[in-house]
VEXSE-270849 format. One record per residue (C-alpha): x, z, y; residue number from 1. Coordinates in pm, 1 decimal. Layout:
BEGIN
[atom [X,Z,Y],NUM],
...
//
This chain:
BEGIN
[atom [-1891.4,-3048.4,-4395.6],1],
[atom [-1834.0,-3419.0,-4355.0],2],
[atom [-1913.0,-3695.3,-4633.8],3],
[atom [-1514.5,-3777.3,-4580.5],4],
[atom [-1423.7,-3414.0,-4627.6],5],
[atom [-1670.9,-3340.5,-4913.0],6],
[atom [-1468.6,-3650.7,-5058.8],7],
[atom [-1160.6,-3524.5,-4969.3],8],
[atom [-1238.3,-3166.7,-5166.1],9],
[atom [-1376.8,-3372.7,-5492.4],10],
[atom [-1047.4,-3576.1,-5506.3],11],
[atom [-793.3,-3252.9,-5471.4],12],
[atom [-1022.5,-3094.3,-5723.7],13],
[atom [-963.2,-3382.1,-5938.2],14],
[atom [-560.6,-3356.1,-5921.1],15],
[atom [-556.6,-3026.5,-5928.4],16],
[atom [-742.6,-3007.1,-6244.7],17],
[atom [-480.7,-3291.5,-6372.4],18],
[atom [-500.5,-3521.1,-6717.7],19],
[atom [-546.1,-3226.4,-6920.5],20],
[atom [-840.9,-3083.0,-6809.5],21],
[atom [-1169.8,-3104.4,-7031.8],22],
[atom [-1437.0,-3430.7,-6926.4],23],
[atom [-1728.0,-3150.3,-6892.8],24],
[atom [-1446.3,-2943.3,-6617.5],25],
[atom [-1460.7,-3291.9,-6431.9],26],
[atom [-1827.2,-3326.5,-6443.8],27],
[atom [-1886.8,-3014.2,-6294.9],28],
[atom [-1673.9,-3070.6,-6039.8],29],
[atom [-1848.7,-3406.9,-5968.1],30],
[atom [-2168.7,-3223.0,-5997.5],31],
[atom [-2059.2,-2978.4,-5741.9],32],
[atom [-1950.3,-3232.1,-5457.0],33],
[atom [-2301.6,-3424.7,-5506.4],34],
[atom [-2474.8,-3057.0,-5432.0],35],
[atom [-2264.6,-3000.6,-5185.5],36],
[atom [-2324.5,-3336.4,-5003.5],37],
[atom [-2687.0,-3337.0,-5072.2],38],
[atom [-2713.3,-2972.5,-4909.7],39],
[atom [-2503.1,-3131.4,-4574.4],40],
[atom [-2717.4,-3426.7,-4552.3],41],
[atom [-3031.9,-3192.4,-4584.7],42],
[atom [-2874.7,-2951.1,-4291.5],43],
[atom [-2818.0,-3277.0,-4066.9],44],
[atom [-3197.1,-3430.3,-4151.8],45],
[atom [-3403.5,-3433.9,-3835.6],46],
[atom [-3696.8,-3230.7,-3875.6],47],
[atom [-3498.5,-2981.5,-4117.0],48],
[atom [-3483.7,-2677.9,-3899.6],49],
[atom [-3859.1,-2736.1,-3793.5],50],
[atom [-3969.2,-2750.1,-4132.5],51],
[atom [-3776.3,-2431.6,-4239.5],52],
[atom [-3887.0,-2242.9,-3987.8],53],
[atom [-4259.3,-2357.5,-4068.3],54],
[atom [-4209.2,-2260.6,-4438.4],55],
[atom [-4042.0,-1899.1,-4321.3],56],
[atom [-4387.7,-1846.1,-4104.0],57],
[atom [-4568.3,-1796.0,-4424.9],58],
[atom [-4299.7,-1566.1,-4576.5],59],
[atom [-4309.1,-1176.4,-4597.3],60],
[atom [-4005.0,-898.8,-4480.7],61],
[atom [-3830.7,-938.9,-4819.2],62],
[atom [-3827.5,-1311.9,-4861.5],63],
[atom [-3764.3,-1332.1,-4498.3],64],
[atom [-3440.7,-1121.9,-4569.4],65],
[atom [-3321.9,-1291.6,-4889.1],66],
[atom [-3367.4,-1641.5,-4675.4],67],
[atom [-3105.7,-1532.5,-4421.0],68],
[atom [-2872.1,-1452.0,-4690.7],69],
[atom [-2839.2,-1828.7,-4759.0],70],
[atom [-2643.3,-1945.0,-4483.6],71],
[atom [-2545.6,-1903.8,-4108.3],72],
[atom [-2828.9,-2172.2,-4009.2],73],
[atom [-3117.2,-2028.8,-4274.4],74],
[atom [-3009.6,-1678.5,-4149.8],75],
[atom [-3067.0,-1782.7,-3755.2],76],
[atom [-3394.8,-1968.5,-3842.5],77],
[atom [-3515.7,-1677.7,-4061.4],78],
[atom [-3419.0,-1397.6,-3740.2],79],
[atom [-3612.4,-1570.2,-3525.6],80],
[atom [-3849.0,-1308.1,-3302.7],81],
[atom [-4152.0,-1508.8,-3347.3],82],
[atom [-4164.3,-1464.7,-3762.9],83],
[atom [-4128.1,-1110.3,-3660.4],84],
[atom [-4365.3,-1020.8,-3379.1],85],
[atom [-4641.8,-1059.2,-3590.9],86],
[atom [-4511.5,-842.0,-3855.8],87],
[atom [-4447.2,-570.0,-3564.8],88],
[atom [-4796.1,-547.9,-3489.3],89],
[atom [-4849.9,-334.6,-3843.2],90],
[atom [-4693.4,-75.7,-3630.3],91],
[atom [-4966.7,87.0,-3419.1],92],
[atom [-4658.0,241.0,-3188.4],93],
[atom [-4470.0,-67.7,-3106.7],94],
[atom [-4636.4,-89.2,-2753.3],95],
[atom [-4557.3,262.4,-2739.8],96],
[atom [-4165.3,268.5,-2843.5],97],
[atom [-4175.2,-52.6,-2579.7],98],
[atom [-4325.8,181.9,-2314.8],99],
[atom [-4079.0,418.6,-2399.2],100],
[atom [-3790.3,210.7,-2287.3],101],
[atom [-3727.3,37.5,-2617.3],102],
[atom [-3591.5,-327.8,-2558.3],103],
[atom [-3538.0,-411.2,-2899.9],104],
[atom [-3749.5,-742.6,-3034.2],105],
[atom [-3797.4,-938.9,-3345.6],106],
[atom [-3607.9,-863.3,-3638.0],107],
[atom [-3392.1,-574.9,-3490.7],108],
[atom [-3722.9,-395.3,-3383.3],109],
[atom [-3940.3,-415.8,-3707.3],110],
[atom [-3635.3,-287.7,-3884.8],111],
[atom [-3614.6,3.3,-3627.0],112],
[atom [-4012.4,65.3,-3719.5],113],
[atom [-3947.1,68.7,-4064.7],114],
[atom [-3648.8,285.8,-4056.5],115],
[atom [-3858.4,537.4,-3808.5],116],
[atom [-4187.9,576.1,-4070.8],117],
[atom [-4078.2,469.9,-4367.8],118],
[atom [-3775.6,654.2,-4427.1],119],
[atom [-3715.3,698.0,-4772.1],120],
[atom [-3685.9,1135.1,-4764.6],121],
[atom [-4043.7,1115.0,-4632.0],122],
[atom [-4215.4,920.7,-4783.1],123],
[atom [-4286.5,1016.4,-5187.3],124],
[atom [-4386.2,718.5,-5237.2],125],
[atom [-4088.4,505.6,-5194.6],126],
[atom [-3883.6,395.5,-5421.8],127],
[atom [-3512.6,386.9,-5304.2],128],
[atom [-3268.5,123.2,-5477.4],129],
[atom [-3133.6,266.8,-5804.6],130],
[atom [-2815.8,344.3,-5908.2],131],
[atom [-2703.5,43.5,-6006.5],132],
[atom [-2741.6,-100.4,-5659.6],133],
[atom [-2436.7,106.9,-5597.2],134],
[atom [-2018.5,77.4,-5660.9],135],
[atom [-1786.5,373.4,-5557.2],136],
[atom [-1474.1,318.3,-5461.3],137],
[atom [-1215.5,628.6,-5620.2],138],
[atom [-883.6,719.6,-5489.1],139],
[atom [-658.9,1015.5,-5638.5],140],
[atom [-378.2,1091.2,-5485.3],141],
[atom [-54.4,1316.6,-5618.6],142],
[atom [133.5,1464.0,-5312.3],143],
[atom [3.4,1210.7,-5094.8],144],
[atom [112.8,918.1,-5297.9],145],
[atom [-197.0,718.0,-5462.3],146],
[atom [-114.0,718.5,-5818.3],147],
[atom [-499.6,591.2,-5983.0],148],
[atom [-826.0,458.6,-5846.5],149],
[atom [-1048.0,169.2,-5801.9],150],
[atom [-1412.5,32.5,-5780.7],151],
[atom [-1689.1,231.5,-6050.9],152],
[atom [-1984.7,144.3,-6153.3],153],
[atom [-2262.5,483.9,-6139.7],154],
[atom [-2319.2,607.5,-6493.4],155],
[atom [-2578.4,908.2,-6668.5],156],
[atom [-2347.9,1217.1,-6627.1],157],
[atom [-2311.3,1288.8,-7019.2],158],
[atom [-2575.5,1550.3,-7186.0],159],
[atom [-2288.7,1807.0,-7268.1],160],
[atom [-2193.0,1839.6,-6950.6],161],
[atom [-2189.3,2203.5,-6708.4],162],
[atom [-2344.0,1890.1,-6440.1],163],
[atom [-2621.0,1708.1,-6686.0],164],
[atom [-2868.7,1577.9,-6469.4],165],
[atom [-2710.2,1649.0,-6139.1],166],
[atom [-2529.1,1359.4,-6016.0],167],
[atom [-2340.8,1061.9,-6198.1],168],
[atom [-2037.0,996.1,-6389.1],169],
[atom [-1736.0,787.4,-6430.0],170],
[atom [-1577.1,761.3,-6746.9],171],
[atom [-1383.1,417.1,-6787.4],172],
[atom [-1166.1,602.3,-6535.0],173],
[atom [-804.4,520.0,-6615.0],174],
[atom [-769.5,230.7,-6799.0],175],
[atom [-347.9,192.9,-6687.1],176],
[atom [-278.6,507.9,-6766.0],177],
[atom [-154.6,654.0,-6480.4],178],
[atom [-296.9,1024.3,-6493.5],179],
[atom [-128.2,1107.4,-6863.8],180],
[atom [131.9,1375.6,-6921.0],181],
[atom [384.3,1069.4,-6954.4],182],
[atom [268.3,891.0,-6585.3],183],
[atom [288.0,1214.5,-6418.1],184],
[atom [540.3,1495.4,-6329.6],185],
[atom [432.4,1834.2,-6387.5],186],
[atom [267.6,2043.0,-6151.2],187],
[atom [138.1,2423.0,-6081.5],188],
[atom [-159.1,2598.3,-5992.6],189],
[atom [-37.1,2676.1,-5702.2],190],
[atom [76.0,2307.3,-5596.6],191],
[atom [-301.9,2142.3,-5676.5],192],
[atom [-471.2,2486.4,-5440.7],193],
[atom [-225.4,2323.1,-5127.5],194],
[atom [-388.6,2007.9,-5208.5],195],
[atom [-102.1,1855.4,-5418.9],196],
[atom [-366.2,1616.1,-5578.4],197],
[atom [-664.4,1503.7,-5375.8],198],
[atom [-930.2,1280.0,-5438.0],199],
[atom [-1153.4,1070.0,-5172.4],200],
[atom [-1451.2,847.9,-5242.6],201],
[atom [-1704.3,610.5,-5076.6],202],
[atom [-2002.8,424.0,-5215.1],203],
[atom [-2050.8,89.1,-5161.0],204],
[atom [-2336.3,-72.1,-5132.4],205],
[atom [-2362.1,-415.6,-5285.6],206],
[atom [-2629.7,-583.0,-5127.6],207],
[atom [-2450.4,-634.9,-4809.7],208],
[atom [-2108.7,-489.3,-4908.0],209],
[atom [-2146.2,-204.9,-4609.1],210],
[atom [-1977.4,137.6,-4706.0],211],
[atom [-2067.2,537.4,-4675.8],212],
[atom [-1813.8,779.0,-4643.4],213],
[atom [-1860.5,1050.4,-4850.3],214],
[atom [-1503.4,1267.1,-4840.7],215],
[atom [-1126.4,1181.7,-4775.9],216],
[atom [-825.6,1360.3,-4950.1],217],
[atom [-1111.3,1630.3,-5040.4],218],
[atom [-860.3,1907.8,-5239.5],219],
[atom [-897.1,2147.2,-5513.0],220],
[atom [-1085.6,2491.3,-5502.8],221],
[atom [-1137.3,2598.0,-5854.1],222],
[atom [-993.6,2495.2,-6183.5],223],
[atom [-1072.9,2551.5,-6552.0],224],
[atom [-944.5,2481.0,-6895.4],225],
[atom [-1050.3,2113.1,-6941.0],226],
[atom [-1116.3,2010.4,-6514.9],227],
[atom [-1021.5,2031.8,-6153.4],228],
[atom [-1321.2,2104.6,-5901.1],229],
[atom [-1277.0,1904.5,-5556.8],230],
[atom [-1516.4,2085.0,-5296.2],231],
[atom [-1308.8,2224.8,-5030.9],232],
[atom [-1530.5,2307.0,-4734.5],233],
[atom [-1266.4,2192.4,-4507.1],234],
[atom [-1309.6,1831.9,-4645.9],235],
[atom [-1673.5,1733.9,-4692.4],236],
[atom [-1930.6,1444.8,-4681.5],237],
[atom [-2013.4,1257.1,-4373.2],238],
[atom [-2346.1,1107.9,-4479.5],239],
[atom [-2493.9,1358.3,-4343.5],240],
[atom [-2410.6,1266.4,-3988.3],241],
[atom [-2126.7,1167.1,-3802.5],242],
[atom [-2047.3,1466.0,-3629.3],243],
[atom [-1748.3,1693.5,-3788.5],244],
[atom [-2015.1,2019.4,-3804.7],245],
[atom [-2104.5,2011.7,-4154.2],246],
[atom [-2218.0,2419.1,-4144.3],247],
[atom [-2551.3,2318.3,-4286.4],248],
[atom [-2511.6,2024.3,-4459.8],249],
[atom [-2548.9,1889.7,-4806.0],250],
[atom [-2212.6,1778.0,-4913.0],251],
[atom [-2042.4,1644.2,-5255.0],252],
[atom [-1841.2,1787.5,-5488.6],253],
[atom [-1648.0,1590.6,-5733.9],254],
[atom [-1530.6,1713.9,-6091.6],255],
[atom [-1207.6,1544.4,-6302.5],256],
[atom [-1186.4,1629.7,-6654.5],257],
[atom [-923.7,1573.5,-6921.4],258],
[atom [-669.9,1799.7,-6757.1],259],
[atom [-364.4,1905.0,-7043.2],260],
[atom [-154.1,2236.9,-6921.0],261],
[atom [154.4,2360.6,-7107.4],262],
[atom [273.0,2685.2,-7268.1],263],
[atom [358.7,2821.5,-6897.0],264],
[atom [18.8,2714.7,-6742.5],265],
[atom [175.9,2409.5,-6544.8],266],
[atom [-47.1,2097.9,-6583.7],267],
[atom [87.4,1827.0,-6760.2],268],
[atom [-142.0,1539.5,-6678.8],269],
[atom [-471.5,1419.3,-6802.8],270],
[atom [-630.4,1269.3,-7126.0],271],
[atom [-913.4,1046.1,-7176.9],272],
[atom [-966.8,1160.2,-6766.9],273],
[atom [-1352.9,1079.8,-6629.8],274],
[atom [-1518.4,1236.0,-6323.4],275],
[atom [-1805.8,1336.0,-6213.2],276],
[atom [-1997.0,1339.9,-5847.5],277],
[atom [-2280.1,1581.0,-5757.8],278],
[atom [-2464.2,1660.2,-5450.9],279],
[atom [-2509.4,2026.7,-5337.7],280],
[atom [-2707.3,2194.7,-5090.9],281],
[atom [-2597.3,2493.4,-4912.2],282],
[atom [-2918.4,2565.1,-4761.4],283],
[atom [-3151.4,2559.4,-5117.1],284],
[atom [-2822.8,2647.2,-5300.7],285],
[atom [-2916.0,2377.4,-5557.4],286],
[atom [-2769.1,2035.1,-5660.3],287],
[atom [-2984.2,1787.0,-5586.8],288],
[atom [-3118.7,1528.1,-5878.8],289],
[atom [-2961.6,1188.8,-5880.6],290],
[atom [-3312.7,1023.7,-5714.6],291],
[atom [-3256.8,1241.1,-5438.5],292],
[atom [-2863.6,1221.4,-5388.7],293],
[atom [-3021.7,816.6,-5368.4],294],
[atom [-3257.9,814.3,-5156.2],295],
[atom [-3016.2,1015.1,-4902.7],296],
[atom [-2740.1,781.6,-4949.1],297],
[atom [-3030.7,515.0,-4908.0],298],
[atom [-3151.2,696.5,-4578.8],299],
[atom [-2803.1,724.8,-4427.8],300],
[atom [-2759.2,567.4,-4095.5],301],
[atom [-2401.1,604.8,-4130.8],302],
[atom [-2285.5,260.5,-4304.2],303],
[atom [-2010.4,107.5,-4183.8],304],
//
């Protein structure tokens, strides 16, 4: 950015913010346009590049990382392959993957190394991001028409829960109100088992804002008095891999509570609705503890 268009942004800050606005709201915007200036000027400085890439040479992976988050220019200076080469040679294989026909270098290879022996379901050690590095994104659909959803924070599935301990919850769930009797028109059993309601969900990860698939328009296959199970096996997780045979896989299930049926067993709607996500495992026929449904999500190679 130009001095003349840094200028240019101050003084349609100004007007915008117009006679009324508070002397500390125009100081801040001053403020801002002097950073902003100062970080152009330091961009343009001869030398700058050189010296960044001097100070990166005496950074770590992590720091490394967080530098290229800063900006397009920090990001190419902190990619470079020489900050990474010596890194590599931790790897006692890299000649080895290389000999094999590997032509990745720099940054792209060290990450392949660490993704290779460090992945997080093999090594006990590791400590995967917790939940709270996480969002997941919640649709719910009523005869194809989306009538609630939105982004949720992971919570502590509740201690009086059938699912304490096995997954995560969500219970700020409908804050509009669209799933009560008065939002929705009844419906049968029969209508939510030919997927009259469906639900599909993806977590998002918010370091870098990538996404996992986890099920779309996944439909009913049991129901009690107070929820609505969503694990059909035609409709399951994709985590896993990105093939459609999920025979063996691990695959969620998702749980909606609050449902309110009449005198002639039709349901009505929901109240106070909040779900609930769990991981299950065919092949142990267990559901897997939250630290493991992490470190899976962690080790998935399927973000998009």
């Amino acid at each position: 950015m130009t001095t003349s268009a840094i200028a240019e942004w101050e003084a349609e800050g100004l007007r915008l913010l117009g006679t009324s606005a508070k002397a500390e709201d125009r100081a801040e915007l001053r403020a801002a346009a002097e950073r902003i200036a100062l970080a152009a000027r330091a961009r343009s400085a001869p030398g700058f590049d050189r010296c960044a890439a001097l100070v990166c040479a005496f950074l770590g992976p992590p720091e490394l990382c967080v530098v290229a988050t800063c900006s397009k220019s920090m990001k190419r200076i902190a990619r470079e392959d020489h900050l990474w080469q010596p890194l590599t040679r931790r790897f006692s294989c890299a000649e080895d993957l290389r000999g094999a026909g590997s032509t990745l270098t720099g940054f792209r290879e060290y990450a392949r190394l660490v993704r290779l022996w460090n992945h997080p379901d093999l090594t006990s050690s590791y400590e995967p991001p917790g939940m709270e590095a996480y969002s997941l994104v919640l649709e719910i659909k009523v005869d194809e028409k989306r009538v609630a959803g939105g982004v949720y924070e992971l919570e502590k599935i509740r201690d009086d829960s059938a699912w304490a301990g096995e997954g995560f919850g969500f219970y700020d769930f409908d804050p509009h109100g669209r799933l009560t009797p008065s939002a929705l028109e009844y419906f049968t059993v029969d209508d939510i088992l030919h997927y009259y309601i469906s639900v599909s969900v993806c977590v998002v990860r918010k370091s870098d804002k990538k996404c996992l698939h986890l099920f779309t328009d996944n439909g009913i296959s049991d129901y009690e008095e107070e929820s609505l199970l969503f694990d059909t096996e035609e409709i399951c997780s994709s985590f896993n891999n990105v093939d459609l045979d999920y025979t063996d896989d691990a695959t969620h299930d998702f749980r909606l509570y609050g449902v309110v049926w009449d005198d002639e067993g039709r349901i009505r709607g929901f109240a106070d609705p909040h779900g609930e996500l769990r991981l299950w495992d065919p092949e142990d026929e267990v559901c897997k503890y939250p630290d493991i449904i992490l470190k899976r999500w962690h080790a998935s190679k399927n973000w998009v």
